[in-house]
N, C-alpha and C positions, 0 to 999 in steps of 0.2 A: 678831420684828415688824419689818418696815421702814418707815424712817422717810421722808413723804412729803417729796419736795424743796420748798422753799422758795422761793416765787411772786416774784419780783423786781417793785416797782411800775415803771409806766409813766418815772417821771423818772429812776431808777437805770437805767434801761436807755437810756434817747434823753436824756441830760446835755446841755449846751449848754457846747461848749467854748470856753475862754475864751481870749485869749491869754497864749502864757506866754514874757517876754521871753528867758528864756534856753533854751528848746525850740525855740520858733518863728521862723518867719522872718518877720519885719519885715511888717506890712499895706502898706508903702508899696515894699518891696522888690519885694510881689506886686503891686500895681497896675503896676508900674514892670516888672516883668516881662509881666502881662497886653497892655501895651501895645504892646510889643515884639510880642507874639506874633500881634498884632491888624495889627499895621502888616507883618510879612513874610506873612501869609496874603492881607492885601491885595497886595503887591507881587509874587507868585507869580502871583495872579489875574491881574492886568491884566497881568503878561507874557507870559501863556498866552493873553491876549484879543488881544491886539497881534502874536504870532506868527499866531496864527488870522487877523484879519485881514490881514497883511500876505503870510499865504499865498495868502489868495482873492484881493486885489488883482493880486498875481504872475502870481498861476498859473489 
């Protein structure tokens, strides 16, 4: 006879994970990196907007 596998409920499956200080990295590590990452996407843009323009003005 085989036995039927075992139905995992809704919350064992999608847990809500928690922070764990010696696992994880710091929430303020990541803001503090998000920022960063926010500020060079911005800086990449407006250099790619300022080339553009300063190619039409030129050229």
């Amino acid at each position: 006879m085989v036995e039927a596998p075992k139905r995992l409920s809704h919350t064992t499956v999608k847990r809500r994970q928690r922070f764990h200080p010696k696992r994880d990295v710091r929430p303020a590590v990541l803001a503090k990196a998000n920022r960063l990452v926010i500020w060079v996407a911005a800086f990449i843009g407006l250099s790619f907007l300022a080339i553009v323009i300063l190619q039409a003005v030129l050229g």
